[in-house]
N, C-alpha and C positions, 0 to 999 in steps of 0.2 A: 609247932602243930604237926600231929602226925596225920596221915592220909593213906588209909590202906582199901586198896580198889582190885578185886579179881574180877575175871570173866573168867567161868566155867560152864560144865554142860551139867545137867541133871542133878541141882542142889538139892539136899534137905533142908526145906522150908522150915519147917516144926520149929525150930527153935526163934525162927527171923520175928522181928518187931512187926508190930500190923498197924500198917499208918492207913489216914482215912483222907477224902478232898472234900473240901468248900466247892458245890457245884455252883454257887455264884460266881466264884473267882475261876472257876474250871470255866465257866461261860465268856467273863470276863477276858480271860489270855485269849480266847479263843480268838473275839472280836478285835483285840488289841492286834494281833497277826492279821487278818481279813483287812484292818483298814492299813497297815503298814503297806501289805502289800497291792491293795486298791493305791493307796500315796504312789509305790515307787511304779507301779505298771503305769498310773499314769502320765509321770516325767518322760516313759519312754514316745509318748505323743511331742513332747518339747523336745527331748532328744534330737528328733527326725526332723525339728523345722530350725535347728542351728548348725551352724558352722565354724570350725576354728577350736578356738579354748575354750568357747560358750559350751559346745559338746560335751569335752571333755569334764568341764565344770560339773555338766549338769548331771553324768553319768557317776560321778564321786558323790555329790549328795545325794542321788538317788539310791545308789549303794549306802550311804552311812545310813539314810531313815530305811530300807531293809532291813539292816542289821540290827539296828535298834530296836524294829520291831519284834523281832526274832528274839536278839535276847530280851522285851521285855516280855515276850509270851512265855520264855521258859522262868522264868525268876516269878511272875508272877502264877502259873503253874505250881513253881515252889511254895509259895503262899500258902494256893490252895491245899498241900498238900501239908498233913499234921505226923507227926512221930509221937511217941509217947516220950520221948527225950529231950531236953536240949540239941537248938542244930544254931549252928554258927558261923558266917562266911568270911572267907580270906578275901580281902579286898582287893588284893592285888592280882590275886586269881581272877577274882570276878570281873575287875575292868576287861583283863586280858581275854577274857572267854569271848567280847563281842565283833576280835578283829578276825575271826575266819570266817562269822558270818557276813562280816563288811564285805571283804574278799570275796568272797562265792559271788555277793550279789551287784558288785560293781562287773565281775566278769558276763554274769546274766545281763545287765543291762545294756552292759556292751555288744553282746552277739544278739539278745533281740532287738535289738535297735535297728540292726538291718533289715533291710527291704526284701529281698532273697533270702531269707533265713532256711536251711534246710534239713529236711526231716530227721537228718544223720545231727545235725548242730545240735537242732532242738534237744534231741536225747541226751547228747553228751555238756549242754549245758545243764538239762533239768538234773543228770546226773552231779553233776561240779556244785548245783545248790543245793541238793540232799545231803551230800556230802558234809559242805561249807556247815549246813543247820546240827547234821550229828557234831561233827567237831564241837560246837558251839556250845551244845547237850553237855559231851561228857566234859568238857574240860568246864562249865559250870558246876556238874556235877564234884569235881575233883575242887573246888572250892570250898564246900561242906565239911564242916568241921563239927566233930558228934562222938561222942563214947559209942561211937558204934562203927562196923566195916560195910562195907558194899560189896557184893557180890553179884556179877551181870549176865544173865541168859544169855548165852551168844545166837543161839536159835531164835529167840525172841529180838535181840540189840537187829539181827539179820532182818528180822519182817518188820522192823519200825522202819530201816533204812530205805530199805524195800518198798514198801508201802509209800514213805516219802516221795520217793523217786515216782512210783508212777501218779502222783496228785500234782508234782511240781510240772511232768511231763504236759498232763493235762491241762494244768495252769497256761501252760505255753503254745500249745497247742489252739487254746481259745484265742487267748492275746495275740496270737498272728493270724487266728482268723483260718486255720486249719481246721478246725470243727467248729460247726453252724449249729447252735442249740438255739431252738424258738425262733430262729430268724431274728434272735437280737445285733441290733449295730451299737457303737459308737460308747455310751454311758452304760449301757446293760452289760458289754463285752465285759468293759472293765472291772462292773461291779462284780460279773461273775466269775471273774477271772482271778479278781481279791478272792473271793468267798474259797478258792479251790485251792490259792496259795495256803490261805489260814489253814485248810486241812492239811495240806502238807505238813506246817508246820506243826498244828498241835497233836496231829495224829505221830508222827515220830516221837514227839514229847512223851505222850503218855503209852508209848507203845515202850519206849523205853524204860520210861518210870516202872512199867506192868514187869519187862523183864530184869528190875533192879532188888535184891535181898537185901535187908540192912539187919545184922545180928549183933547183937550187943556186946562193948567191950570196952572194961572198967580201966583196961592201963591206958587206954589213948587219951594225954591228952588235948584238950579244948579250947580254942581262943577264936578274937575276931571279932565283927559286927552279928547282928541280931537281927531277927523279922523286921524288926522294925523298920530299922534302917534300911534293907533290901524296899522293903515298904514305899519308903517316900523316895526312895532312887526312881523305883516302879510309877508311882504317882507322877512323877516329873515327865519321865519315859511317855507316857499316856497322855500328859496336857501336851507335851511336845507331839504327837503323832496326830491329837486332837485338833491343832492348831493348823499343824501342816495341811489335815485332812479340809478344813476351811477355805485355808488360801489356794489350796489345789482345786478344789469346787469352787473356788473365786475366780480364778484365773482360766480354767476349761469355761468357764460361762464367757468370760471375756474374751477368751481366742473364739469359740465360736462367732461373737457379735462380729469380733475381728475377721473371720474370714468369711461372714455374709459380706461383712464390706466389701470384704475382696473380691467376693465374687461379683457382686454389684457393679465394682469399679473395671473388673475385670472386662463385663457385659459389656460395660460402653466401650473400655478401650477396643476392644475387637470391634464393636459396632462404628467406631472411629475411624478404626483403621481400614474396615470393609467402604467407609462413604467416599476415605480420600481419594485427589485426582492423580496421585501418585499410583506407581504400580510397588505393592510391598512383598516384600519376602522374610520370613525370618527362620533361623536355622537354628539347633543344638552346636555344642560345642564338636559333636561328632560329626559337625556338616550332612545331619540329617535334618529336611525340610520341616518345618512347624506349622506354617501358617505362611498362605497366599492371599491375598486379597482378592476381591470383586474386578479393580483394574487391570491388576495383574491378569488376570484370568482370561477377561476378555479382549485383551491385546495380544498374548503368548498362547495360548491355550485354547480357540475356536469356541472361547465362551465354555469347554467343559473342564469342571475342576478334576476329573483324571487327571488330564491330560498333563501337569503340571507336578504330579507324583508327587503328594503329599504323603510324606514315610521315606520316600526315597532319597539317598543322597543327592546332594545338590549338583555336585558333580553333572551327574548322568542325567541331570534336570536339564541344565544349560547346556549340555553337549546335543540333543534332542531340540532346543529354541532354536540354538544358534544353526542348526542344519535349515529350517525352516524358514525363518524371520529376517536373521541378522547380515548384513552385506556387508564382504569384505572383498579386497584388492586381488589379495592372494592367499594359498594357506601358510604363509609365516604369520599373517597378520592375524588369523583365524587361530590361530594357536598360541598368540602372542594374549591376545583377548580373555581367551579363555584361561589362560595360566593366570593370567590379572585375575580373576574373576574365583577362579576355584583353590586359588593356593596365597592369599592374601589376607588368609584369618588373623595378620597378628597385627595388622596396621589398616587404617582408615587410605580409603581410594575413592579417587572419583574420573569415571571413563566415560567418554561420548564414545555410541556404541550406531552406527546406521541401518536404518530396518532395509528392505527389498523395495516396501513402496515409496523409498525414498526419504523417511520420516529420520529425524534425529532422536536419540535419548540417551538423556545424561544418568546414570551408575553411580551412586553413592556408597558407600559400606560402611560401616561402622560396629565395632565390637561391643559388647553390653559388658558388664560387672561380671556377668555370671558367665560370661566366654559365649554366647551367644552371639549370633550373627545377623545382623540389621541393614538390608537392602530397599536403596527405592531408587523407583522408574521414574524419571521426568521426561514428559515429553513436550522437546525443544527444539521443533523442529522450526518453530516462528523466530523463536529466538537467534537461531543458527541460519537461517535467511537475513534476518537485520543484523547479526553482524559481519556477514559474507558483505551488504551492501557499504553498510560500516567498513569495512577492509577499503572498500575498492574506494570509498569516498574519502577514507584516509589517503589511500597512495595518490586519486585526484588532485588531497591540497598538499601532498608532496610535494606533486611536480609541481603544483602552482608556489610552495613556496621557493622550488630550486630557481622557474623564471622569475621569480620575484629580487631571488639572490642576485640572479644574472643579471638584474635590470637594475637594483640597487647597488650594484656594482658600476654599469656602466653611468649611474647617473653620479656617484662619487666621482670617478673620472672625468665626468661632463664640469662636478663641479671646481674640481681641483684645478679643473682647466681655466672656468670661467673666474675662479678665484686668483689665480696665474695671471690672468686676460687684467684682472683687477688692480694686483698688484704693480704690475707691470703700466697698466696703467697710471693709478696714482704715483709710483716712484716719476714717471715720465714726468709728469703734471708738476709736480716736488717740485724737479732738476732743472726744469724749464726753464722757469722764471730767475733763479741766481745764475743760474750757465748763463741765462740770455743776457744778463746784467753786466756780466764779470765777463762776458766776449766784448758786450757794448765798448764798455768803459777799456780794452785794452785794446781796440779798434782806434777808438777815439786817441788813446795816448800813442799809438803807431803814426795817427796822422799828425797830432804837434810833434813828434819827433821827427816825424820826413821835412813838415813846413820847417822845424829849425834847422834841420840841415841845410836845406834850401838859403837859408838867410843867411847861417853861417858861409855859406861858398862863396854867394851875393857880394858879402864882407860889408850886410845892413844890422846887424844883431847888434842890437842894443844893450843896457843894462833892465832897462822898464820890460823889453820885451821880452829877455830871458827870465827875470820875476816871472810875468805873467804867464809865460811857456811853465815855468817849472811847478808855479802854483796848480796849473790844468791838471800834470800829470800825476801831482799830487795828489788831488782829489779824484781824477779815476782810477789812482793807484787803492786809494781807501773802498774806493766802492766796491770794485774788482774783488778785494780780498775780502771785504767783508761778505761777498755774496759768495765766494770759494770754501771761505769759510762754513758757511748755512750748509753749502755740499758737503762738504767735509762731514759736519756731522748728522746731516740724512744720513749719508751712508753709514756712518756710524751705528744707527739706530736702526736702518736694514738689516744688518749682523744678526740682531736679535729675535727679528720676523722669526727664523727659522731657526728652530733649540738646537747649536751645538749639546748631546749629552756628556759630553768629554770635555766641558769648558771648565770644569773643578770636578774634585774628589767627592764622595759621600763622605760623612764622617758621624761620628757619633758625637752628638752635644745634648746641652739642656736647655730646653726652650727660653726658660726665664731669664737665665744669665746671660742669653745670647740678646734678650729685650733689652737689659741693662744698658749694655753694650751701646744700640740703636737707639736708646733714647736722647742722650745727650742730642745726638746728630739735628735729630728730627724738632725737638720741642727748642731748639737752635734758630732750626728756619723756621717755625711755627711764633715765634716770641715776635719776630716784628708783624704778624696782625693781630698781635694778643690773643691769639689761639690755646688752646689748652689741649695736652694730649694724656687721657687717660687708661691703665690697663688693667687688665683682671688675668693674668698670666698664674695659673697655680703650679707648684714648686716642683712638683715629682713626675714633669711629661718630658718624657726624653725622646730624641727620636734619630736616627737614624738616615740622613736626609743631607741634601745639598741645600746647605746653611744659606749660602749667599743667594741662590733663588728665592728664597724663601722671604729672604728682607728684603730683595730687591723687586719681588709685587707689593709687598709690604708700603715699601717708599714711592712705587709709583700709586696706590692711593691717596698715599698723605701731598704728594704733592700733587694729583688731581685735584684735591678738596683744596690746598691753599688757590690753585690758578683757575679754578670755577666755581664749587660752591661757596667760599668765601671771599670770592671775586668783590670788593667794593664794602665788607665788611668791618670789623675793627674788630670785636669780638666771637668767638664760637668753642664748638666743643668738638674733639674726636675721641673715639673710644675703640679699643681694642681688645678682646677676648679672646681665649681661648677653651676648647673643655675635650676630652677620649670617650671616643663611645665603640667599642669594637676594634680596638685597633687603630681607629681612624682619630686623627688631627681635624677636629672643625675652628677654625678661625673665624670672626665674627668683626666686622668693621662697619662701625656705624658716622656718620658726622650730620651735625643739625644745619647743618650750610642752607642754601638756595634751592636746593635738590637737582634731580634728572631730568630732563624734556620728554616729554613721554614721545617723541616725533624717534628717538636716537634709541629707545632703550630696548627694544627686539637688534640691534645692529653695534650694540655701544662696545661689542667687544671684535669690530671688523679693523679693517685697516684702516689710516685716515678720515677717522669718523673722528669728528670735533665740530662743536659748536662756537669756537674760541678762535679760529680761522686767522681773524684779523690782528690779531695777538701777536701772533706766531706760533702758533699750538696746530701742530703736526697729525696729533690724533693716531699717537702710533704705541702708547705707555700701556692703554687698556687691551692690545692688541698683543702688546711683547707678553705681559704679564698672564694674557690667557694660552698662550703659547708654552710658558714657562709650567706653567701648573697644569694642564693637562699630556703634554709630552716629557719633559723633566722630571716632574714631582709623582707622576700618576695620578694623577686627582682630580676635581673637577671644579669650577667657578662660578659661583651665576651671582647677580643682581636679583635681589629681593626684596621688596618695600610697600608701603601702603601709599596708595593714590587718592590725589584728592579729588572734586571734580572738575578741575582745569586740567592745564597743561604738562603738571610738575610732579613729581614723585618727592614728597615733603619731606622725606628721610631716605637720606640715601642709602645703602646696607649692601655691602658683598657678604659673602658668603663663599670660602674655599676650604673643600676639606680635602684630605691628604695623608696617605698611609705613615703611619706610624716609623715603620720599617721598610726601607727600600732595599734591603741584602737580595741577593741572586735569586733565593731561594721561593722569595715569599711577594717578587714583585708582581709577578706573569698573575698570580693567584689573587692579588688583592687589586691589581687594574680589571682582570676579568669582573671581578662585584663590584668596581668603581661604573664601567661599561653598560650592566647590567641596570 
C-alpha cells in the first residue's frame, strides 16, 4: 500500500477532489471528545484522593479513555467526512495512531493532578496535549489508503495546532480553578471543562482536515479495511466512553454521599474530641499544629485558643507552655523533656510531666498512618498522690516483712532449740529405763560375787551354793544384756534422727526394677498376717536419686501398718503407687488396717510419738523417714486421708513426692518449688 503525504505552502487547489461532512457525525465526534474528556478530568478528582499504585493506576486509565476519546473523535470525524473515491484504512496504522494520544494525556493527568499546579506547567502541559492530539491526527491520517495524494497547508496544519493549544490551555485553566466562569463549582467545572476539551479536540481536527488537498491518482495502489469497519471500531469506542461516562457519574454521586459522611463523622469526631477530659493536640507530619482541644486550651493556654498557636510548629508551641506551666528540677531536665516531646515523631512515648501548681500530667504520643502526630494530657495528679502513698505503704510492709524475717528466724531457733530440748529429752527417757536395768542387774551380780568371795575365804562354799550363786549371775547377766542391748539399738536408730547426706551415692536407676527387687523382702514379712502387698509402679520413671532412702521410708510404712494397723488382724491390704507430674516423683501408699488416732496425727511425724509404747515401739520410723525425704531426697511427706466421725482416720495414706533428678545442677531449683 503506498502513502504519499506533502506539506507545502500555497497549493493549487483546482484540480483537488471536493469531499463533503455528515453534520450529524460532525456533531457526533464532537460530543464523543466532550464526554472522553468530562470522563478523564473527572478521574483527576480520584486521582487526588489515592495514594501508592492506586494513583498511578488511576492516572493510566485515565490517560487510555483520553486517548480513546481522541482517537474516536478523529475516525469518527473521518466518517463524517465523504470523498468521491474509495478510502481504505491500514489497521496497523490505525491501532498505532492512539498511543501518542494515550501519551500526552497520561502525562496531562499527571501534572494536573497536582495541588500547586503552575501557570508555567499549565502551558507547557496544555502544549504536550495539542501536540500528543496532532500526532494522533496525522499519523491517522497516514493510515488512509485512496487512489489519491494528500497534500497539507502548513499555515493552516500551524492555526489548527495553535488553536488547539489555546482550548486545551483553557481546559486547564478551568479544571484548576484558575478561571471562575459563572461562579460554577464542582459538576459545572467539570462539565465545562469537557465541553472546552472537546473543542480542542475537534477544532484541531477540522482545522486540519480544512488545511488537507486530496488530488487524484490512478497508480497508487489501495488496500485495507473499509468505513465500515472503522464504523463499529467507532461504535464500540462510544459505548465504551458511554459506559465509563455512567459509572463515572455513579461513583462522583457516591464519593459525594461518601464525604457528607465524612464530614458528618468528621463533625463529631472534633465535637469528641473538643468534650474530652483529656487535653489533645494533633499535629502534621511537618510538626505543624492541627487542632487543640477545649482542655487543652484551658489548662496551657489562659482559656485563649491564640495562645496555643494553631499553624505554628509544635516546637515553639511547647517551648512557650513549658516557660509558663511546667516545673522542673534543673535545665538538664527542662531540655531532656522537651527533646522527649519535640523530637520523638517516630515512636510512641509516655512522660509524667509536673505543672508549677503542683499538679501531675501524664504525655502520651502516638503516630497516625498518615505520619501525623497524636498527643493527650492526662491529668493525674490524684493518681500520683495514691501512689506516692502506695510507695511509702509498700516500703511500711517492707520493713514489717524484714521484722517478720527477723522474728521468724528467731522463732526457727527458738524452735530448733525446743526441738533439741525434745529430743534430748526423749533419748534421756529411752536410755533410762535399760541403763537403769542393766546397772541394777550388774550391781546385783557385783554383790553375789563379793558374798562368794567371802565364802570362798570362810572355806563354807558349798556345791548347792555355788548353783545357786551362779544361776543369780546368770540371770542378771541375761537381763543386763538384754537391756544393753535395747541401748545399743536406740542409738542406733538416733543415727538416723539427723540425715548423714554422704551416707550413699546418688545413682541413676529405674523405679520398677528397683520395686522388684523389694518385694520379695517385704510380702516376706507380710505373709505371716496374710497380708497382701500390691503395686502400680509404671515401667519408664527413672530417677536419679538415693535408692536406698527411698526403700528405706518405703519399709518403714509397711512395717508401721504390720506393727499398728494390722495390729490383731489376720487379713489386709497394702498398695503402693507411683505416677511424674513435672518432674516430680508422687508416691502414693495406701493400707485398709485400723487407721491413725486422730489424737497423734498433727505430730505423727515428731520424735517418739507412738501409740504402741507397751509393745516396744520407740516411735522413732515416721520420724527417720520424714527426715529422710525432706533433707536427703528434697521432697516433702505428709499424711492425708478421710476421717470418720470418731477418733480414727479409716484409711491411712502417705503421700511423698520427690524430684525426679537430684544432679548438682537442678537440686537447689527444684527444693526451692518443693519449699514453695
Amino acid at each position: 500500500m503506498d502513502h504519499k503525504h506533502f506539506f507545502s505552502w500555497g497549493v493549487d487547489a483546482s484540480t483537488s477532489l471536493i469531499g463533503s461532512y455528515d453534520p450529524l457525525l460532525v456533531l457526533l465526534s464532537y460530543i464523543v471528545a466532550a464526554i472522553a474528556g468530562f470522563c478523564a478530568l473527572n478521574i483527576i478528582n480520584f486521582i487526588r484522593t489515592k495514594v501508592g499504585s492506586n494513583h498511578y493506576l488511576l492516572k493510566v486509565c485515565g490517560g487510555a479513555i483520553l486517548g480513546l476519546g481522541v482517537w474516536s473523535m478523529h475516525f469518527m470525524g473521518m466518517l463524517a467526512f465523504s470523498l468521491p473515491i474509495p478510502v481504505f484504512y491500514d489497521l496497523t496504522i490505525t491501532l498505532i495512531s492512539i498511543l501518542p494520544a494515550i501519551f500526552a494525556a497520561i502525562v496531562v493527568l499527571h501534572n494536573i493532578s497536582k495541588p500547586d499546579i503552575s501557570y508555567t506547567n499549565i502551558i507547557f502541559t496544555a502544549l504536550l496535549l495539542a501536540l500528543g492530539i496532532a500526532s494522533m491526527h496525522f499519523i491517522g491520517m497516514s493510515a488512509m489508503s485512496m487512489q489519491a495524494y494528500m497534500s497539507h497547508d502548513v499555515v493552516f496544519v500551524s492555526l489548527s495546532v495553535l488553536t488547539s493549544w489555546f482550548l486545551a490551555v483553557t481546559t486547564l485553566l478551568i479544571k484548576s480553578r484558575r478561571i471562575g466562569i459563572f461562579n460554577l463549582s464542582g459538576r459545572g467545572i467539570d462539565i465545562l471543562a469537557g465541553l472546552f476539551f472537546g473543542f480542542s479536540v475537534a477544532t484541531m481536527h477540522y482545522l486540519a482536515m480544512a488545511a488537507t488537498l486530496f488530488f487524484p491518482d490512478n497508480t497508487i495502489h489501495t488496500s485495507g479495511i473499509d468505513n465500515h469497519a472503522i464504523g463499529y471500531g467507532i461504535i464500540i469506542s462510544v459505548v465504551l466512553l458511554m459506559a465509563l461516562l455512567m459509572a463515572v457519574l455513579f461513583y462522583k454521586q457516591k464519593i459525594k454521599q461518601l464525604l457528607e459522611l465524612a464530614s458528618t463523622h468528621h463533625k463529631r469526631v472534633i465535637e469528641t474530641i473538643d468534650n474530652m477530659q483529656d487535653g489533645f493536640v494533633l499535629s502534621d507530619e511537618n510538626g505543624i499544629v492541627i487542632l487543640v482541644n477545649t482542655k487543652f486550651i484551658k489548662t496551657f493556654a489562659h482559656s485563649d485558643p491564640k495562645f496555643v498557636g494553631v499553624g505554628e510548629n509544635i516546637a515553639s508551641m511547647y517551648q512557650r507552655i513549658a516557660t509558663l506551666y511546667f516545673e522542673f528540677s534543673n535545665d538538664a531536665e527542662r531540655m531532656q523533656v522537651l527533646e522527649l516531646i519535640n523530637h520523638s515523631r517516630d515512636h510512641s512515648i509516655s512522660l509524667k510531666v509536673q505543672t508549677k501548681d503542683g499538679g501531675w500530667w501524664l504525655l502520651r504520643q502516638n503516630k497516625t498512618f498518615a505520619k501525623s502526630l497524636i498527643q493527650t494530657w492526662t491529668d493525674i495528679t490524684e493518681q500520683t498522690s495514691q501512689e506516692q502513698e502506695l510507695i511509702a505503704a509498700k516500703n511500711t510492709a517492707f520493713e514489717s516483712i524484714e521484722n517478720l524475717k527477723s522474728t521468724q528466724d528467731e522463732l526457727v531457733e527458738a524452735k530448733k532449740m525446743a526441738s533439741l530440748a525434745s529430743v534430748v529429752t526423749g533419748v534421756a527417757h529411752e536410755l533410762n529405763t535399760p541403763l537403769g536395768v542393766g546397772i541394777t542387774a550388774l550391781s546385783s551380780i557385783k554383790d553375789i560375787i563379793e558374798n562368794l568371795q567371802k565364802t570362798i575365804n570362810s572355806g563354807k562354799l558349798t556345791k548347792s551354793k555355788l548353783d545357786n550363786n551362779l544361776d543369780s549371775i546368770y540371770k542378771f547377766e541375761s537381763l543386763a544384756m538384754s537391756n544393753f542391748e535395747r541401748v545399743a539399738n536406740l542409738i542406733q536408730q538416733f543415727r538416723y534422727i539427723s540425715v548423714d547426706q554422704q551416707m550413699e551415692d546418688k545413682l541413676k536407676f529405674q523405679l520398677d526394677k528397683s520395686f522388684l527387687k523389694m518385694m520379695p523382702i517385704w510380702q516376706q514379712v507380710a505373709k505371716k498376717q496374710n497380708i497382701s502387698i500390691n503395686t502400680d509402679i509404671p515401667t519408664n520413671i527413672t530417677l536419679f536419686s538415693y535408692e536406698n532412702a527411698i526403700f528405706q521410708v518405703l519399709t518403714s510404712f509397711v512395717t508401721n501398718s504390720l506393727e499398728h494397723a494390722f495390729a490383731g488382724q489376720s487379713d489386709g491390704e497394702i498398695h503402693i503407687s507411683a505416677q511424674v507430674d513435672k518432674q516430680m516423683l508422687r508416691l502414693t501408699y495406701s493400707d485398709n488396717g485400723c487407721g491413725v488416732n486422730t489424737k497423734i496425727v498433727s505430730t505423727i511425724f515428731d520424735p517418739f510419738v507412738t501409740t504402741n509404747r507397751n509393745a516396744g515401739a520407740m516411735g522413732l520410723g515416721l520420724h527417720i523417714s520424714y527426715n529422710l525425704v525432706h533433707q536427703l531426697l528434697k521432697g516433702k511427706i505428709r499424711l492425708g486421708s478421710d476421717k470418720n466421725s470418731q477418733s480414727k482416720i479409716k484409711q491411712t495414706l502417705f503421700i511423698v513426692e520427690i524430684p525426679l533428678d537430684l544432679s548438682a545442677e537442678k537440686s537447689d531449683s527444684i527444693a526451692a518449688k518443693i519449699s514453695s
